[in-house]
N, C-alpha and C positions, 0 to 999 in steps of 0.2 A: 450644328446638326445638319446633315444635308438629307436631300430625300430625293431618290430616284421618282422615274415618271410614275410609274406605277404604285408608289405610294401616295404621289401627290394625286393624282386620280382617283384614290380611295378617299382619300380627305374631302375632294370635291366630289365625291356620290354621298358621302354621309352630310356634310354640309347643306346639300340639294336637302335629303330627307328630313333633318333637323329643320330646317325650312318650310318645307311642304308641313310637316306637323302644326307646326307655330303658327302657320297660316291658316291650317283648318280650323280653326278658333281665335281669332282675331281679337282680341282685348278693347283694343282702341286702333284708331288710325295714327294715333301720336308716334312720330319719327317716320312716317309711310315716304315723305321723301328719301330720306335718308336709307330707306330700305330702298327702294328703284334705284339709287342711284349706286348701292352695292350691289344689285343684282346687273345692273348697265355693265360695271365694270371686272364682274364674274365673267358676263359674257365675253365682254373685249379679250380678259386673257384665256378664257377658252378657244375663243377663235384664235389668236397667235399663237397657242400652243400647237393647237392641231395645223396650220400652216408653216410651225418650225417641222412639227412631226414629219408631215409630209415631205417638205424639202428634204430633210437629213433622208429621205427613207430610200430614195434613189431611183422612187417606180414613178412613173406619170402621176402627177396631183389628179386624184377623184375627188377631193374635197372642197375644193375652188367655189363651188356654189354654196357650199353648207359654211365657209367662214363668211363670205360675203351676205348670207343670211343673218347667222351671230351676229354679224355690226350692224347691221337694219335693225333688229330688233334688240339692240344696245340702245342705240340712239332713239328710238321709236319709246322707249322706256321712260327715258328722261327729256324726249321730244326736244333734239339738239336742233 
């Protein structure tokens, strides 16, 4: 199966929202590691996507500040 960007971007906005749901009702903390440490690494390939995005795109990177945010608050998550 392959999936253009713009699919795979729909997958990661419903994923967010399934998230945010599941979070507004918290069960237990049980596996809360294991949840930051998938959201750490959501963020990592968020930021590389949007910094492949930009490169291929051919205009001046404006988003240089907003990936190097993403990894701050990657690492800041799982406090590397």
């Amino acid at each position: 199966m392959s999936v253009n960007e713009y699919e795979a971007s729909l997958i990661v906005r419903a994923g967010a929202e399934l998230l945010r749901v599941a979070s507004s009702d918290p069960r237990s903390e049980e596996g809360y590691e294991a949840v930051k440490a998938n959201i750490s690494e959501a963020l990592e390939g968020i930021a590389e996507a949007l910094a492949n995005f930009e490169a291929s795109s051919g205009a001046p990177s404006r988003s240089t500040g907003w990936v190097q945010d993403l990894r701050r608050v990657a690492d800041d998550i799982v406090q590397r």
